[in-house]
C-alpha positions as YAML, in Angstrom:
chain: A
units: angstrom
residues:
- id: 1
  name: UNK
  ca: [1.73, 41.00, -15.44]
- id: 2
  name: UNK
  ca: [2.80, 39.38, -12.35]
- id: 3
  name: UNK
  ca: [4.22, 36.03, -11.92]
- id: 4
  name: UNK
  ca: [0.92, 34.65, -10.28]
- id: 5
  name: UNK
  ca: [-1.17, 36.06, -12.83]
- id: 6
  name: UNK
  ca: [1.36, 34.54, -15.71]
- id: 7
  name: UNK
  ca: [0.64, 31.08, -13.64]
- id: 8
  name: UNK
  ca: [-3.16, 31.21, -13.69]
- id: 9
  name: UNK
  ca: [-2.58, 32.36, -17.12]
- id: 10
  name: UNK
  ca: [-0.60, 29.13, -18.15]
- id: 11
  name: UNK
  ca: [-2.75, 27.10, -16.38]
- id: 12
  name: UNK
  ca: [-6.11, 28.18, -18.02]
- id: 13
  name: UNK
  ca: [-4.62, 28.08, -21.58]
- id: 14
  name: UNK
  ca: [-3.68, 24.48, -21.08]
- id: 15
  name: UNK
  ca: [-7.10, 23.55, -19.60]
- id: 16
  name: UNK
  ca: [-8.55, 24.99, -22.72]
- id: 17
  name: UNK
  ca: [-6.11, 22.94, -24.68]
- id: 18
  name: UNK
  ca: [-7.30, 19.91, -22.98]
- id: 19
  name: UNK
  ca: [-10.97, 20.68, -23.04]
- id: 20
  name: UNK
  ca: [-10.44, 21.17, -27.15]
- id: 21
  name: UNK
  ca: [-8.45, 18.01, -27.88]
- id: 22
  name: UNK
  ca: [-10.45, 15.49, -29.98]
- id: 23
  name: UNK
  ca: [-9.42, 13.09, -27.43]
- id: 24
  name: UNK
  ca: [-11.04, 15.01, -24.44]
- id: 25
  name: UNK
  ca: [-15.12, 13.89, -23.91]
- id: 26
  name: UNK
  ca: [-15.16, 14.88, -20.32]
- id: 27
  name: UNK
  ca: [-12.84, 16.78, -18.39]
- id: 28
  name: UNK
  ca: [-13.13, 16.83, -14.43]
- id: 29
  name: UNK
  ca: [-10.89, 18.71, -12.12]
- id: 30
  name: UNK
  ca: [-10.89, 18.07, -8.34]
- id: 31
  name: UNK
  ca: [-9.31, 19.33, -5.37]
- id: 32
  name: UNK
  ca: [-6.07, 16.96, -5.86]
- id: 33
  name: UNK
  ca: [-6.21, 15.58, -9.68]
- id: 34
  name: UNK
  ca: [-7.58, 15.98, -12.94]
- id: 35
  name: UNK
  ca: [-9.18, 13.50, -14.93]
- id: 36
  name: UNK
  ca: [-10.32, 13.23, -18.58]
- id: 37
  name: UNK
  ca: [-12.64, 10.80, -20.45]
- id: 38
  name: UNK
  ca: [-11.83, 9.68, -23.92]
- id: 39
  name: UNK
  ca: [-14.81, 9.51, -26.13]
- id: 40
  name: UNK
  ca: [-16.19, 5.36, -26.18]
- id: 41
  name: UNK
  ca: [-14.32, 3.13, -28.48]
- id: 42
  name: UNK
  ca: [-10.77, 4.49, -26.59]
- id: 43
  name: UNK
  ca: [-8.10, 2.52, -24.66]
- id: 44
  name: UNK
  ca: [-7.25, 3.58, -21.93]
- id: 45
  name: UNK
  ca: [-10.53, 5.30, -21.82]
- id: 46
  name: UNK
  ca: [-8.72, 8.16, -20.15]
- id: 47
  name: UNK
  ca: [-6.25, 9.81, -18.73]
- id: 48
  name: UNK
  ca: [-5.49, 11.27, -14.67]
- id: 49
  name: UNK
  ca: [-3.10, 12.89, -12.78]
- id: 50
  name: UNK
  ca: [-2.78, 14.46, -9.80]
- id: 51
  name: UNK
  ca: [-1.53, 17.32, -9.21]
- id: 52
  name: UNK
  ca: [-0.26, 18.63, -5.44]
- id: 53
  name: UNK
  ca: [0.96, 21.98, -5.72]
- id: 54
  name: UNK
  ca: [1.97, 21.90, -9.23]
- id: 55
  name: UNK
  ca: [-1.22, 22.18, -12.06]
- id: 56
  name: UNK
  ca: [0.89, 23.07, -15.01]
- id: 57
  name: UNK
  ca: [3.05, 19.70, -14.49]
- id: 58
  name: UNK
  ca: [-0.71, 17.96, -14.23]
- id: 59
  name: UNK
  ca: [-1.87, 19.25, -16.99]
- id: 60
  name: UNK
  ca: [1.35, 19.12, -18.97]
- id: 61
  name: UNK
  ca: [1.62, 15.19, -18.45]
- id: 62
  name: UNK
  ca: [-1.99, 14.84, -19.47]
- id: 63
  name: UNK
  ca: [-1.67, 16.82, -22.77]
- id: 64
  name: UNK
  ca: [1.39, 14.17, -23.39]
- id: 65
  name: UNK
  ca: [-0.38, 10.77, -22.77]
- id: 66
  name: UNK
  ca: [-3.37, 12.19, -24.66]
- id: 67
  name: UNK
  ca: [-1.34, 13.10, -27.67]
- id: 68
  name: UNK
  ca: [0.20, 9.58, -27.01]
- id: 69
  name: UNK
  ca: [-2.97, 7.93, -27.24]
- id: 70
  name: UNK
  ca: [-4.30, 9.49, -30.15]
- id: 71
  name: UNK
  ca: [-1.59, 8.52, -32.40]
- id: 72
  name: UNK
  ca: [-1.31, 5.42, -30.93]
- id: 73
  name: UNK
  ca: [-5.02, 4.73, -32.07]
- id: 74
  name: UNK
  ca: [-4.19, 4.59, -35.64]
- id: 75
  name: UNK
  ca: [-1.27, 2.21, -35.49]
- id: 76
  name: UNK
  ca: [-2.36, -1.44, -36.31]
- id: 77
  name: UNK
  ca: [-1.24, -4.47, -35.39]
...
């Protein structure tokens, strides 16, 4: 496999990561970011980042801060 491919690769796998989180209602990519909508009752009610010439950072970051947010729903207080 060549290192492009391997990229693409990488980059698919963590859209579909994205697109299968709980916390993912909508996901929209653009020419220069990618944005996803938490399902209604969320805050923040979602989650962006742009991404220049590097999608697997984008993507990356957004996986985090969605992880972040989920647990962060059930703490109280």
């Amino acid at each position: 496999m060549s290192i492009i491919q391997a990229r693409i690769d990488r980059v698919n796998k963590l859209k579909n990561t994205i697109k299968n989180h709980c916390m993912c209602l909508h996901f929209t990519e653009t020419k220069s970011y990618y944005l996803v909508q938490y399902p209604e009752g969320f805050f923040p009610d979602g989650v962006r980042a742009e991404f220049g010439t590097n999608k697997t950072i984008a993507l990356k970051r957004i996986l985090d801060a969605m992880e972040k947010h989920w647990k962060d729903s059930f703490k109280t207080g």
